[in-house]
C-alpha positions as CSV (number, residue, x, y, z in Angstrom):
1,X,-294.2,-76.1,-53.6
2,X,-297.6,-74.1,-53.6
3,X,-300.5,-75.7,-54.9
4,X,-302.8,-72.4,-55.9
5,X,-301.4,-69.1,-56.5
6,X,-303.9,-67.4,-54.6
7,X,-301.7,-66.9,-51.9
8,X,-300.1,-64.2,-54.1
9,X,-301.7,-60.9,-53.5
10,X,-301.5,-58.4,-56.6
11,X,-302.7,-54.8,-55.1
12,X,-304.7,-52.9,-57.7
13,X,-304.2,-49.2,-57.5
14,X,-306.2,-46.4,-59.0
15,X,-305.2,-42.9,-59.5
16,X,-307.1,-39.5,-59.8
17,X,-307.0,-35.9,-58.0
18,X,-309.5,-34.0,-56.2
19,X,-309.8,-31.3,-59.7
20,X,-313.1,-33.5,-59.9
21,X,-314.8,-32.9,-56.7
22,X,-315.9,-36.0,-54.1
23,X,-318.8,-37.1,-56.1
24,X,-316.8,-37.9,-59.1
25,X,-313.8,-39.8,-56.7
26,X,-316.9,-41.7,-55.3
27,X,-317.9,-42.7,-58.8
28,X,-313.8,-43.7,-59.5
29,X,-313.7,-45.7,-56.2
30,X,-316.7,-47.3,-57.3
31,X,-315.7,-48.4,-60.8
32,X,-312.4,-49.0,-60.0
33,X,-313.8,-51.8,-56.9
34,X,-315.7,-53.3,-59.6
35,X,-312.7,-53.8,-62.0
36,X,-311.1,-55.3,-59.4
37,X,-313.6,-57.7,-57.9
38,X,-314.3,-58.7,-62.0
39,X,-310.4,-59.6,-62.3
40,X,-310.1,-61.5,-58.9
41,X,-312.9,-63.4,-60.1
42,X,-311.3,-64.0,-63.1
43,X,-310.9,-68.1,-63.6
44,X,-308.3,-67.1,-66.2
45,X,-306.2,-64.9,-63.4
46,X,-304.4,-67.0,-61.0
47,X,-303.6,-64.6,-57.9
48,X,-305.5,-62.7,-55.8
49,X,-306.0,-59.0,-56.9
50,X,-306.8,-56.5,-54.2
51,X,-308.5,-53.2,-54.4
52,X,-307.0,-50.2,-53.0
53,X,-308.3,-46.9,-51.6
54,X,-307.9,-44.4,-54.7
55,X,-304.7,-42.7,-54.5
56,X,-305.4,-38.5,-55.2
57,X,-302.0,-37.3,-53.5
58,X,-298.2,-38.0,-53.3
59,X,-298.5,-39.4,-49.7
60,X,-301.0,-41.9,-50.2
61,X,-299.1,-43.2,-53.1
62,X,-295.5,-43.0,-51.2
63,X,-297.1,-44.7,-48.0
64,X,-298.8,-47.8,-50.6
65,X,-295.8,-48.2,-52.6
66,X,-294.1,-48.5,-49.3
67,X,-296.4,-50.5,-47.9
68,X,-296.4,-53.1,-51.3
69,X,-292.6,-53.3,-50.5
70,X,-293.3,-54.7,-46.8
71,X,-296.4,-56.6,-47.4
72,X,-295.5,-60.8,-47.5
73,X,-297.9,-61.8,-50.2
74,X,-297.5,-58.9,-52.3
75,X,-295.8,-60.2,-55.5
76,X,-297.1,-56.8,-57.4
77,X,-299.3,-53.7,-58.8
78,X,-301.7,-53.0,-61.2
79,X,-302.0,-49.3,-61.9
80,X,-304.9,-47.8,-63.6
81,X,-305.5,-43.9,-63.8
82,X,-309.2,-43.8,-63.9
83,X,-309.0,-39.7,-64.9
84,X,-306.1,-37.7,-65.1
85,X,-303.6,-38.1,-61.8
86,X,-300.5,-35.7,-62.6
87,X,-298.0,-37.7,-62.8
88,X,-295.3,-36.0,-60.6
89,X,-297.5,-37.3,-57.6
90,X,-296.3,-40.5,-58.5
91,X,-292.6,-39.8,-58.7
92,X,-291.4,-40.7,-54.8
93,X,-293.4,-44.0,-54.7
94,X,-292.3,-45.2,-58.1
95,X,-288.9,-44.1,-56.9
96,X,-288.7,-46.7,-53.6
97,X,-291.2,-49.6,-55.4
98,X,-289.5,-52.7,-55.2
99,X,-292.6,-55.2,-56.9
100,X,-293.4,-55.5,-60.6
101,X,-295.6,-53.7,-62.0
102,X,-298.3,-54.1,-64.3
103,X,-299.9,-50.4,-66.0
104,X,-303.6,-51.7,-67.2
105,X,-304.4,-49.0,-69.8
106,X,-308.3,-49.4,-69.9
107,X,-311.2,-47.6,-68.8
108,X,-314.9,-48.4,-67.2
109,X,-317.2,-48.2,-70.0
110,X,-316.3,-50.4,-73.2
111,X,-317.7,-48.4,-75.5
112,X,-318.7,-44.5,-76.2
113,X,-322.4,-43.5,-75.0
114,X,-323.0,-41.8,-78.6
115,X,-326.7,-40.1,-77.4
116,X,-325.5,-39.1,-73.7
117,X,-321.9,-38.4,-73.9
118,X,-321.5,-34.6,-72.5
119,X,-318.3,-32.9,-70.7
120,X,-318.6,-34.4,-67.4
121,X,-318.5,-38.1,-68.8
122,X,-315.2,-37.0,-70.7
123,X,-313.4,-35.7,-67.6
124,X,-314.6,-38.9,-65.2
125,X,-313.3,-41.1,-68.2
126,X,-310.4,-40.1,-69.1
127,X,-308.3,-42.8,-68.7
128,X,-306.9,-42.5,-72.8
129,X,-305.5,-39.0,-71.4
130,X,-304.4,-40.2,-67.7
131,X,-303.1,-43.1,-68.0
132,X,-300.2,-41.7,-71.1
133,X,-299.0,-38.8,-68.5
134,X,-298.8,-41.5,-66.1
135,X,-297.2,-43.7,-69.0
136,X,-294.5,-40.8,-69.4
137,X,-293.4,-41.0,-65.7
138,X,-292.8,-44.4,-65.7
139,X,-290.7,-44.4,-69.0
140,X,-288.7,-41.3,-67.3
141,X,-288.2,-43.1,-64.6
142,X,-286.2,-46.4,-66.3
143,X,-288.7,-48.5,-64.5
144,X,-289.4,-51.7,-66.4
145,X,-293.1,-52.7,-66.5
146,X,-295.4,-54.7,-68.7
147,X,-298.6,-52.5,-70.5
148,X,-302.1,-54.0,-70.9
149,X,-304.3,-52.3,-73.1
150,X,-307.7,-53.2,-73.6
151,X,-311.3,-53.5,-71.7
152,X,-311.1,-54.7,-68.4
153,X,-313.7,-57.8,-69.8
154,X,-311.7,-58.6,-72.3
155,X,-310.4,-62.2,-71.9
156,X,-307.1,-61.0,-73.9
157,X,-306.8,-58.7,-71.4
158,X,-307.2,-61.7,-68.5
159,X,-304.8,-64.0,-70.3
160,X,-302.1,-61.0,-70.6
161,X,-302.4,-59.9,-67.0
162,X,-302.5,-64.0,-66.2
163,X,-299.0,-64.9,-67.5
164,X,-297.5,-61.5,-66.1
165,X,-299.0,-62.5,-62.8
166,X,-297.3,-66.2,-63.2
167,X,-294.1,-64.4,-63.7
168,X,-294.8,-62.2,-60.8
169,X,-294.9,-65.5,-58.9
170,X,-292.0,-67.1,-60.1
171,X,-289.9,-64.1,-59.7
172,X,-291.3,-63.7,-55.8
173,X,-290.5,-66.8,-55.4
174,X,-286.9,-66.4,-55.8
175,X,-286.4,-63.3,-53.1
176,X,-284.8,-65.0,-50.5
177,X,-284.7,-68.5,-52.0
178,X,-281.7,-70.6,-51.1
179,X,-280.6,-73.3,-53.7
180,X,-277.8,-75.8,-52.2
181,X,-275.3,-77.7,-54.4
182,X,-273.7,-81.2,-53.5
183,X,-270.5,-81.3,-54.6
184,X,-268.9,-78.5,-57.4
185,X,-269.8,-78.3,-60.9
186,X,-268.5,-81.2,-63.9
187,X,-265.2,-80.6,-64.3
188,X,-263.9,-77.9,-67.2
189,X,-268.1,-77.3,-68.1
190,X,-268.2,-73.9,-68.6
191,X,-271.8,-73.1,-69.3
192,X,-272.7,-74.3,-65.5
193,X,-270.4,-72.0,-63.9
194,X,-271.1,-68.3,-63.2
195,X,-270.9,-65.4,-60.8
196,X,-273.2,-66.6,-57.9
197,X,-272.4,-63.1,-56.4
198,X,-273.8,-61.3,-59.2
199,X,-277.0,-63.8,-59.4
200,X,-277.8,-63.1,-55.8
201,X,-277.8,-59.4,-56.0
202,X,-280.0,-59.7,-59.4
203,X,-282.0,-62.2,-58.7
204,X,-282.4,-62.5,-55.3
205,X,-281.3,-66.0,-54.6
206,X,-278.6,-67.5,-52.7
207,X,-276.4,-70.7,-53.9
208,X,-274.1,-72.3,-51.4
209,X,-272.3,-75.6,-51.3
210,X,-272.4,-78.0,-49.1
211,X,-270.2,-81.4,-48.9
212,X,-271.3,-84.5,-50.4
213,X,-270.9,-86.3,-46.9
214,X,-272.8,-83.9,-45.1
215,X,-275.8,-85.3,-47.3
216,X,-274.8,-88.8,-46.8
217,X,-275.1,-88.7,-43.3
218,X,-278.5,-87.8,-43.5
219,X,-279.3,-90.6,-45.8
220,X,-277.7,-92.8,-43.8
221,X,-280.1,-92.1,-40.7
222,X,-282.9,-93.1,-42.5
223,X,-285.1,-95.4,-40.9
224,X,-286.1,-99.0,-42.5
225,X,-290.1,-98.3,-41.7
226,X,-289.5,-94.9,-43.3
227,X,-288.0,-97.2,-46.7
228,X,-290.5,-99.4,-46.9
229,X,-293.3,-96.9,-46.6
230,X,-291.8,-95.2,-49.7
231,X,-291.2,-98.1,-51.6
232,X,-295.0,-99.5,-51.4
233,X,-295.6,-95.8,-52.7
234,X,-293.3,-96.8,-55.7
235,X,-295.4,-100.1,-55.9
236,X,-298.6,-98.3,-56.2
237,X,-297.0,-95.8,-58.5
238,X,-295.2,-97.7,-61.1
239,X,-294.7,-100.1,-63.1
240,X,-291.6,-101.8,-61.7
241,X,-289.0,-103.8,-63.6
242,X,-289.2,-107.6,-62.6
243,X,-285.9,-107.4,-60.8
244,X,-286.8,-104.7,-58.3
245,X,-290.1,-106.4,-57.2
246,X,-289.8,-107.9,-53.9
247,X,-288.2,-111.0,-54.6
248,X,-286.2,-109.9,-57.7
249,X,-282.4,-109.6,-57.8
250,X,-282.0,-106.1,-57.9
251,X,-284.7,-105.0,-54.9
252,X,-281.5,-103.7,-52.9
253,X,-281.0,-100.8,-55.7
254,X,-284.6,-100.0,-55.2
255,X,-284.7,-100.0,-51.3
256,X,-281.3,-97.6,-51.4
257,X,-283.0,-95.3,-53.9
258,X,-286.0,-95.1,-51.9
259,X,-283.4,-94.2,-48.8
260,X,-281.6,-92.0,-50.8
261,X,-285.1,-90.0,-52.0
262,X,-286.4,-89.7,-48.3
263,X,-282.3,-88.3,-47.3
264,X,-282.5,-86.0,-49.7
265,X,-286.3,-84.5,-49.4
266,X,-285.2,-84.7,-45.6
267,X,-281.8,-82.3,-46.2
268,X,-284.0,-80.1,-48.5
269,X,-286.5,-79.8,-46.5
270,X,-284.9,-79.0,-42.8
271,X,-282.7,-76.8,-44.9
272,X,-285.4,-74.3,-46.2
273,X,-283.9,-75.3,-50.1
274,X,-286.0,-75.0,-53.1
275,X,-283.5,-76.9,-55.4
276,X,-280.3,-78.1,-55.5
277,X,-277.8,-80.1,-57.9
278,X,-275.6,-82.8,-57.7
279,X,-272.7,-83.9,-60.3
280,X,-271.7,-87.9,-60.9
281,X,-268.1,-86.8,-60.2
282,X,-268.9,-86.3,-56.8
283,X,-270.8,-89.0,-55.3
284,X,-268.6,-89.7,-52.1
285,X,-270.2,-92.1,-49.4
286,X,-273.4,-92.6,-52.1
287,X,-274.2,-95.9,-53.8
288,X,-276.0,-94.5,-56.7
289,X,-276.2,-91.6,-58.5
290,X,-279.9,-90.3,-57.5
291,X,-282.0,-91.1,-60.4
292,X,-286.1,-91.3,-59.7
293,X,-285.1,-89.5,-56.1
294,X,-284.5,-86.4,-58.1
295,X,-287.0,-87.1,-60.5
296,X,-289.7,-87.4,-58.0
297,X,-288.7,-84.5,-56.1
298,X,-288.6,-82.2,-59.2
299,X,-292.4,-83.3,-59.6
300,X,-293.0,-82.1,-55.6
301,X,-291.8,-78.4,-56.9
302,X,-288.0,-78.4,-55.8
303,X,-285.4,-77.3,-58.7
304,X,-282.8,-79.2,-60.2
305,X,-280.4,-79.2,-62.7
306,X,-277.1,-82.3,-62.9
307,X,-273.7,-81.3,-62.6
308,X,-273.6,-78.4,-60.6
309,X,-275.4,-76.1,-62.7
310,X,-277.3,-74.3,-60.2
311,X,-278.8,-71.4,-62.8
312,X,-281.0,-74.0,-64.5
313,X,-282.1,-75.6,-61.2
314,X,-283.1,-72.2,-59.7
315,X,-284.8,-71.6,-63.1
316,X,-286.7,-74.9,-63.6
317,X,-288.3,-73.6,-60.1
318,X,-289.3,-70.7,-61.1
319,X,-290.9,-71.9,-64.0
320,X,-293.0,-74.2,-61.8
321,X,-294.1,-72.4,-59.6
322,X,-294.9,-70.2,-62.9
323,X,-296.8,-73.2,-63.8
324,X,-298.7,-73.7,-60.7
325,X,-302.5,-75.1,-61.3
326,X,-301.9,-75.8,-65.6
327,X,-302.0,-79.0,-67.1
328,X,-298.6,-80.1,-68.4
329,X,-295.0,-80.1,-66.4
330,X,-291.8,-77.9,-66.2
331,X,-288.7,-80.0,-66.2
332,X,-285.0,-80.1,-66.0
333,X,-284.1,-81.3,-69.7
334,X,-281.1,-81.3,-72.1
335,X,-281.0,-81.6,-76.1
336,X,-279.4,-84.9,-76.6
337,X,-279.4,-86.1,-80.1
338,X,-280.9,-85.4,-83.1
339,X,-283.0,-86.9,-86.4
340,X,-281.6,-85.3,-89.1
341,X,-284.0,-87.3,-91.4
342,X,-284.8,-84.4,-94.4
343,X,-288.3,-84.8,-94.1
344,X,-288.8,-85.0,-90.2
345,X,-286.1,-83.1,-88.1
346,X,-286.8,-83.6,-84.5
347,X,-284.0,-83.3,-81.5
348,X,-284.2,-86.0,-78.7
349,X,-284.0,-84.6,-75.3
350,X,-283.5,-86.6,-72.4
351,X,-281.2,-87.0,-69.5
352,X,-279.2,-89.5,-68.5
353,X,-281.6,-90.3,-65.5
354,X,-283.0,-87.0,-64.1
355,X,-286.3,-85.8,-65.9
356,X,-289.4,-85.1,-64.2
357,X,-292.3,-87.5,-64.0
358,X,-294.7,-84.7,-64.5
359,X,-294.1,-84.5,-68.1
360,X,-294.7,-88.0,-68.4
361,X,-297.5,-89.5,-70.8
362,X,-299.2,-92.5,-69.6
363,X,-297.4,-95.8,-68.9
364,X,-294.2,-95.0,-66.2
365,X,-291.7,-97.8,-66.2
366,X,-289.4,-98.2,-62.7
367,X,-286.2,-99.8,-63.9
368,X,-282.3,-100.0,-63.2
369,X,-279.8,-100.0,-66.0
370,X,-276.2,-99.5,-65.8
371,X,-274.4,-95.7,-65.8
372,X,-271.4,-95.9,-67.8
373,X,-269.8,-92.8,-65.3
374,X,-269.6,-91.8,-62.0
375,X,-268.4,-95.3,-60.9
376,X,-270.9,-96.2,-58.9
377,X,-273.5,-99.0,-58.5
378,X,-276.6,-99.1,-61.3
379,X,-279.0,-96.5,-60.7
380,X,-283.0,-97.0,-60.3
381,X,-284.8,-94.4,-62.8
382,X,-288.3,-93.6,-64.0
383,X,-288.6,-94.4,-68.0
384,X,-291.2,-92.9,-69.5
385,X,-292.3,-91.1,-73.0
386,X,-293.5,-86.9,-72.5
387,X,-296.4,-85.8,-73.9
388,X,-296.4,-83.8,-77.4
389,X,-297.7,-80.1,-78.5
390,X,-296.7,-76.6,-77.5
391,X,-293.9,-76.1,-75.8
392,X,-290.2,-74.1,-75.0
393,X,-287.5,-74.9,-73.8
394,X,-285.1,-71.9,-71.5
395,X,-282.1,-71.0,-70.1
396,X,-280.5,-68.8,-67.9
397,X,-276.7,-68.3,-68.9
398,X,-273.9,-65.9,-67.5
399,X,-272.8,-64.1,-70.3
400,X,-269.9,-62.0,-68.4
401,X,-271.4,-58.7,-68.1
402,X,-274.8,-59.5,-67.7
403,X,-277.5,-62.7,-67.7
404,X,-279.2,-64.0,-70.7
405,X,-282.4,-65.9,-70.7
406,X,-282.7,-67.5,-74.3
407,X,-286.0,-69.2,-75.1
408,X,-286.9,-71.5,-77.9
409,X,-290.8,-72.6,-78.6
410,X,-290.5,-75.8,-80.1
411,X,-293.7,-78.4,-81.2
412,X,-293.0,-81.5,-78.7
413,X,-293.8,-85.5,-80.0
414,X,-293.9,-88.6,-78.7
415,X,-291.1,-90.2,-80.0
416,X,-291.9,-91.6,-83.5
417,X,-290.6,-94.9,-82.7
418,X,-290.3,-97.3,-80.0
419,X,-286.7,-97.1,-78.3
420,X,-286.3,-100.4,-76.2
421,X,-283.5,-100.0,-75.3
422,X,-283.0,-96.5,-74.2
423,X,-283.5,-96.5,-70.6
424,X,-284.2,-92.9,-70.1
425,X,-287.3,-90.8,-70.2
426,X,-287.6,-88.6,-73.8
427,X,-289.1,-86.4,-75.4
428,X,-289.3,-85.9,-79.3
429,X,-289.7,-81.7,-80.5
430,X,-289.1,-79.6,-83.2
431,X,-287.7,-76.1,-82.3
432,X,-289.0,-72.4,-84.1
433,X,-289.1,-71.5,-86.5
434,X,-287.1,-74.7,-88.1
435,X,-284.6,-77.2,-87.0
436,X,-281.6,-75.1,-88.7
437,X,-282.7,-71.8,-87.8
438,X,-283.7,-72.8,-84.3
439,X,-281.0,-74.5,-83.5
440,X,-278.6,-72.2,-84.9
441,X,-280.2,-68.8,-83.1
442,X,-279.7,-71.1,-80.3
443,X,-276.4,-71.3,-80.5
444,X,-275.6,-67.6,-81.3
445,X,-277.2,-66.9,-78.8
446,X,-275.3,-69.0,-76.2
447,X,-277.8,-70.9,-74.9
448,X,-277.1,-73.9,-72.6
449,X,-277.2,-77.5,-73.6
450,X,-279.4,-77.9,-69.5
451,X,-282.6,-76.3,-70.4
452,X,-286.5,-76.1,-68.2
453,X,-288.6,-77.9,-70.7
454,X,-291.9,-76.2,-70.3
455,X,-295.1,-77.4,-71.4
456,X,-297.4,-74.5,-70.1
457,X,-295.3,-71.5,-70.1
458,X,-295.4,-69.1,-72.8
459,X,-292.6,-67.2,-74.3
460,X,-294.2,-63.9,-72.9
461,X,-294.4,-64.8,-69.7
462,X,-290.6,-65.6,-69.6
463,X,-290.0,-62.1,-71.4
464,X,-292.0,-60.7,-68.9
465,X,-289.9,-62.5,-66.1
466,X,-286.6,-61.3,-67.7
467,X,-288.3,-58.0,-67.5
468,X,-288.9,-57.9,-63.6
469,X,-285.5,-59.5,-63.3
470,X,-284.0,-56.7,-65.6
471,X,-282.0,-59.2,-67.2
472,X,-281.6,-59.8,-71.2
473,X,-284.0,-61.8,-73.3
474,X,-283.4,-63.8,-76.4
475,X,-286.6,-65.6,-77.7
476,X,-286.9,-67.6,-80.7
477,X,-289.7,-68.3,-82.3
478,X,-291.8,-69.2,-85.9
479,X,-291.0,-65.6,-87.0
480,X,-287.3,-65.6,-86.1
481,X,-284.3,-65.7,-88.7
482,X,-280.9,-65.6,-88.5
483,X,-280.7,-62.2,-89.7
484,X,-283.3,-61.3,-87.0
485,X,-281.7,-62.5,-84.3
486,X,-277.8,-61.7,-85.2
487,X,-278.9,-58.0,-85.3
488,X,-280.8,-58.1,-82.1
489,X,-277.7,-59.5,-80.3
490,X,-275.5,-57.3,-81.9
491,X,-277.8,-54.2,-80.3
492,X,-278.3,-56.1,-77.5
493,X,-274.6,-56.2,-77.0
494,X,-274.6,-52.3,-77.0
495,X,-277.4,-51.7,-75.1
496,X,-276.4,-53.6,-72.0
497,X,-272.7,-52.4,-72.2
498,X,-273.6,-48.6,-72.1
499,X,-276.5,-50.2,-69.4
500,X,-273.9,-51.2,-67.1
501,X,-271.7,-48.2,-67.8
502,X,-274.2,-45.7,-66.6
């Protein structure tokens, strides 16, 4: 899991023509470096942005385009048309780019020089006139791409081009990501199946199962100094349940959980996997189902998502890596139950061991409790209560034809009361725009009951992701109805069928 998004090189390119003569390409060269530099500097802009040589000819911007395809770090462009760059230039490039792209609609000077302004400050800032007939290429084209309008200073501007460049990151993140699965999905679940074909060749990700056993073995080969090096980590860590101290009845649980965390980051790791799921139906040569294993290696970036439903645990990764350097966690989550009390309707989402310690607030409790399936022996688990304020919860569901991502903001809680005797980790929220309507869009829309529980990932940035991946987006928010949203999936419906047609 990457720590700083700096890695992540966004190129900036700049276009013009030589109409202007070289004095006024020195002067775009100059202004558009100094855009740049400003937006790399940018503590609200995550990645690194990287000025390009201005681009006045259709071979310069084939040969960039080309090279932003090749280039490792690359996750995407910024264009900008400084003056007017005739926009059939731009057709060949545009034609063979492969990296999302980001069309910052600004110009140098924030405001008009009233007293000065003459002809040749028009025609060196014309960026209001260049950048719509390079505007009118793309959107010829079919190539999706977000739009930023505003001055370059502008700290809307920064935060707009900051959550595009998050899901720039995310979605680069998935190109050539390989996601393994222990076992098959829960048996007759049909929201955690779908066509991993399909999601491979969209989304750039493979998903491939391998046997429970195969898994086992490496657990098994885990060395005892290796076990007890992890659990004085959980020691240090938690707060650990009388019975799993050293001398407590139940320490054996703990020591095979700590075995089976270190087998499992060991598989992942060797095996180049950025997530992976497991189901409690298949837990063949295992003790326990992995409870704090999978909950501490969620927190150290890898995906997951339980029974077999490998579209959330690919996108739970994406939305932390999304989520790199921001206070607040991205976690595999599920709507359990709900308080239907008239006055305060909140949903209870939990899992039954598996959500991430990162979205934990303050006190974490290491305890085993019972698991009334699966068959097996109790499982250890992290119990803990999530933070509360802004938040969403997504999913990524096969809908036949095509991929949906549905997104719900929702206002997270602490849970109003204590629950003793709820040995889970939980979080309290209220979905947008109400519990009924929310819930309801939710449903009409097809969302999944496995969800990524985000605490710092907007709703744009996720509509921007489905944007890059080309795939449908349903969001719902405080300004959505159920007349809204039944008419947008009824177009929706259209628009993707005569999509794939053509």
């Amino acid at each position: 899991m990457m720590n700083n998004l700096k890695i992540n090189e966004v190129w900036f390119l700049t276009g013009s023509q030589h109409l202007y003569g070289e004095e006024a390409l020195n002067k775009v060269a100059e202004h558009a470096e100094i855009i740049a530099k400003s937006l790399d500097n940018s503590d609200q802009i995550p990645v690194t942005i990287i000025f390009k040589p201005v681009l006045t000819t259709p071979e310069e911007i084939y040969h960039t385009c080309q090279a932003a395809n090749q280039a490792k770090n690359c996750i995407g462009l910024i264009t900008w048309m400084h003056t007017f760059s005739p926009a059939k230039m731009w057709i060949n490039g545009l034609k063979i780019l492969q990296k999302p792209l980001l069309h910052l609609h600004t110009q140098y000077n924030r405001d008009i020089p009233w007293s000065s302004i003459d002809m040749d400050f028009m025609n060196l800032n014309q960026s209001a006139h260049g950048d719509r007939e390079f505007g009118f290429m793309v959107s010829r084209l079919r190539i999706n791409r977000k739009v930023v309008v505003g001055h370059w200073e502008d700290i809307v501007v920064h935060k707009e081009i900051e959550g595009w460049a998050r899901a720039a990151s995310g979605w680069h993140d998935w190109q050539g990501a390989k996601f393994v699965r222990f076992g098959d999905n829960m048996r007759f679940v049909a929201v955690t199946e779908g066509d991993k074909v399909e999601a491979e060749m969209k989304f750039g990700f493979s998903v491939n199962t391998y046997g429970v056993g195969d898994l086992v073995q490496v657990i098994n080969a885990i060395s005892d100094e290796a076990i007890q090096g992890l659990l004085k980590e959980y020691e240090e860590s938690y707060e650990l349940a009388p019975e799993l101290k050293s001398e407590g009845p139940k320490r054996s649980s703990l020591v095979e959980a700590a075995r089976i965390e270190l087998g499992l980051e060991k598989f992942l790791t060797e095996g180049g996997f950025k997530g992976f799921t497991d189901t409690f139906e298949d837990l063949h040569g295992m003790k326990q189902l992995p409870g704090i294993a999978v909950q501490r290696l969620m927190k150290k970036g890898f995906g997951f998502a339980g029974e077999g439903d490998w579209k959330t645990a690919a996108l739970v990764r994406a939305m932390k890596v999304m989520g790199t350097g921001l206070p607040g966690g991205n976690a595999f989550m599920e709507d359990y139950t709900y308080h239907f009390d008239p006055e305060n309707t909140l949903v209870l989402g939990s899992h039954m061991l598996e959500v991430d310690e990162s979205l934990a607030d303050g006190r974490i409790s290491c305890e085993v409790h019972p698991l009334g399936i699966g068959g097996k022996e109790d499982p250890v688990r992290l119990v803990f209560n999530a933070k509360g304020g802004k938040g969403l919860n997504a999913s990524l569901v096969d809908m036949g034809n095509r991929f949906r991502i549905v997104v719900n903001e929702v206002e997270a809680y602490p849970p109003i009361k204590d629950l003793p005797k709820l040995p889970v980790a939980r979080v309290m929220w209220k979905p947008l725009p109400d519990m009924k309507t929310g819930c309801a869009a939710w449903i009409l829309a097809g969302g999944a009951h496995h969800t990524c529980f985000s605490q710092n990932i907007s709703s744009d940035t996720l509509r921007d992701f489905a944007n890059m991946a080309g795939v449908e987006a349903m969001i719902i928010d405080g300004n959505s109805t159920i007349h809204q949203i039944q008419n947008e999936l009824r177009w929706n419906e259209i628009y993707w069928h005569s999509k794939i047609q053509l």
